[in-house]
C-alpha positions, 0 to 999 in steps of 0.5 A, a space after each residue: 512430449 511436452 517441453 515447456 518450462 515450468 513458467 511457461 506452463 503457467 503462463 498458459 494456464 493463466 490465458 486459459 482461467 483469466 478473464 481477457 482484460 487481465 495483465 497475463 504474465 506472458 505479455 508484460 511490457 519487461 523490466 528497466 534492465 534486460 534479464 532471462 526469463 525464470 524457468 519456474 516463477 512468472 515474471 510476477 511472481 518474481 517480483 513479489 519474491 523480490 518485493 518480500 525478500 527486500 530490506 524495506 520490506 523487512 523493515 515494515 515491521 516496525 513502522 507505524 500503522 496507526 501506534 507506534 511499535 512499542 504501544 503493544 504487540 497486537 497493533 497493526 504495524 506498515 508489515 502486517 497492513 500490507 499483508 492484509 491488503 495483499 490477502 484482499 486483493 487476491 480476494 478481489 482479483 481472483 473474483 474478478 477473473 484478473 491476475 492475482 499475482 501481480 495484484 499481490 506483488 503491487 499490494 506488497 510493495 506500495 507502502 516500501 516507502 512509507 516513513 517511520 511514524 506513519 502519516 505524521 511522519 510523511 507530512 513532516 517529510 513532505 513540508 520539509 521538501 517543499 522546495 524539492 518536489 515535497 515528499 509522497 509515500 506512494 512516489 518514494 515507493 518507487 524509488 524504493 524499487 527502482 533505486 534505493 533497494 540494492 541487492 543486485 550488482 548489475 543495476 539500482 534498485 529489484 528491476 521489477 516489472 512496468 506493471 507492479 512499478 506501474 501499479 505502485 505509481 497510478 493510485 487513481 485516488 491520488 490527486 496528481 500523477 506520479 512519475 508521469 515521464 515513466 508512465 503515460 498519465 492519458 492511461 488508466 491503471 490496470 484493473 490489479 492496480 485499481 483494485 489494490 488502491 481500493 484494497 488498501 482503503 478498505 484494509 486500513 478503515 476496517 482494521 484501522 476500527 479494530 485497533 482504535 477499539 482494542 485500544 480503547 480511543 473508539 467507542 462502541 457506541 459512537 461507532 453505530 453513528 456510521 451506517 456501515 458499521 451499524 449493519 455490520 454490528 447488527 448482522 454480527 448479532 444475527 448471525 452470532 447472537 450473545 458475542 462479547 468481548 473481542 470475538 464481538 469485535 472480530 465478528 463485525 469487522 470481518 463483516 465490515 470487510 466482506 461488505 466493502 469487497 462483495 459490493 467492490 467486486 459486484 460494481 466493478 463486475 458491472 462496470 467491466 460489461 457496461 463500458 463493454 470491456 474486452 482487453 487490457 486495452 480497453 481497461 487502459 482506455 476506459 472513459 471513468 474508474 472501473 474498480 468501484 463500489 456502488 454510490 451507497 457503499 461509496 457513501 458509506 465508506 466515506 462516512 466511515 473515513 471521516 468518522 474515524 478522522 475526527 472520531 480517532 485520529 484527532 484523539 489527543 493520544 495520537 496527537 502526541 505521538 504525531 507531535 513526538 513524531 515531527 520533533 524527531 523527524 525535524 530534528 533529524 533532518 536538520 542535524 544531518 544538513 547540518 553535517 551531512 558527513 552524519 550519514 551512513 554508508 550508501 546515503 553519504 556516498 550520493 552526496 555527489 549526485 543528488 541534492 542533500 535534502 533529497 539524500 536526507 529524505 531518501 535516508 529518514 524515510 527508510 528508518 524504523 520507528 525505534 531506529 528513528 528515535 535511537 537516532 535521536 536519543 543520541 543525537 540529543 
């Protein structure tokens, strides 16, 4: 009679389907604080639960993407972004024969972090905490998880795995290292890591166009100027001759994605025999970047990237909402170290602990949009 549990079995599920290089549940390096195993979930599927159930995951909702929330309701906010990315790395890993729960779990949590006002906000933060390490998404991220988020009586932060906190800190598009006294720097990240680093850009370029045309900022003209989209448009009338309109748009940007996912996972499939990759080992050891496209999609991608910087966030609309959003942010942060008595329960309760501009980030960084310039309205 078979007496495994519910996770167990799953678990030998996963070594009986995933390919052997994949992070297998069974064989996680554990959390911060010991705690049983769950007799149903994986440990990863565990941390995505933690993840979703969240207060900052909440909160996402009205953070910015690209538009502030109040610009319209059809926008992307940080919330459905990150779903997206999620939805496209259990694409890749499923393909990839890696493990999709953990590439979902990192994919859920790594803009935790993220401040009110998207990347207008962060580099405010980031100039504003120049002497005290500067400010990063990515590294607040952790902090989210292991610290900030408070739902546990027990310890800080959702105890999550080393893999999904490992997963959150070694963006291999990132210049420097984050946390390397938790995590050894001569490492390369998983291949669920790596492939939602990469998820993540093709979310945000791809449906980053999509809101930018909605909005009317970008022009279905100028776009043809990139030669990803211009397939992408001209295999869309092919397929689907006489479309107009926003089904036009939504035709050619599903493209535009499963261009950027089919190329991600055919290169990284070739990679992965060419550097004779076998074990998670291997994957950790590996001489160069394994989730890849291939040079011409690379090239093509970063065509793209720099058409939308100067194509669509450099148009005077955004500006604005960027100069709106570093009055707010400085603003507040120059009230609150002024009186830190300002702030709200937990954050006023670290005072003692942490220094008050760190106290300050860790504060803003976790508003919302709207509540961010509540703030603000009633402090001026």
């Amino acid at each position: 009679m078979d007496c495994l549990t519910a996770r167990e079995r799953v678990e030998r599920y996963e070594h009986k389907i995933l390919a052997p290089y994949a992070c297998f549940s069974s064989g996680s390096r554990g959390r911060q604080y010991l705690q049983p195993e769950h007799p149903i979930r994986t440990a990863f599927q565990r941390d995505r639960d933690r993840v979703i159930h969240s207060a900052a995951f909440r909160r996402l909702e009205y953070k910015t993407q690209v538009f502030v929330n109040h610009e319209g309701d059809h926008y992307r906010t940080r919330l459905t972004h990150s779903i997206e990315v999620a939805q496209i790395s259990r694409t890749i890993a499923r393909a990839l024969g890696v493990n999709e729960d953990l590439a979902e779990a990192i994919a859920l949590a790594h803009d935790l972090g993220h401040t009110p006002f998207g990347h207008s906000g962060e580099e405010v933060l980031d100039e504003l905490m120049a002497d005290f390490g500067g400010f990063n998404h990515n590294r607040q991220s952790l902090r989210v998880v292991d610290i900030l988020e408070r739902r546990y009586p027990q310890h800080p932060g959702l105890n999550l795995t080393y893999e999904v906190r490992a997963g959150i800190a070694k963006h291999e598009m990132l210049a420097e290292p984050i946390s390397p006294e938790k995590f050894p720097t001569g490492e390369r990240p998983s291949l669920e890591a790596a492939l939602v680093d990469v998820a993540d850009a093709i979310a945000y370029n791809s449906h980053d166009i999509d809101d930018g045309l909605s909005s009317g900022i970008l022009d279905w003209n100028t776009l043809d100027e990139t030669e990803i989209w211009k397939e992408a448009r001209v295999r869309s009338e092919e397929l689907s001759p006489g479309l107009e309109g926003k089904y036009r748009r939504y035709s050619i940007v599903r493209l535009l994605v499963n261009r950027q996912v089919s190329d991600l996972v055919e290169r990284t499939a070739r990679n992965i025999v060419v550097h004779n990759i076998r074990t998670l080992d291997d994957v950790r050891q590996a001489g160069e970047r394994l989730v890849a496209f291939s040079p011409e999609v690379h090239q093509q991608v970063a065509a793209l990237k720099k058409f939308l910087n100067e194509r669509m966030y450099c148009h005077p609309h955004l500006i604005a909402m960027a100069d709106q959003a570093r009055e707010i942010i400085e603003t507040l942060f120059a009230a609150y170290k002024d009186d830190p008595s300002k702030l709200h329960g937990k954050f006023k309760l670290r005072l003692n602990d942490k220094p008050v501009e760190t106290i300050i980030a860790d504060f803003i960084a976790g508003m919302t949009d709207r509540y961010a310039y509540q703030v603000y309205r009633q402090l001026y």
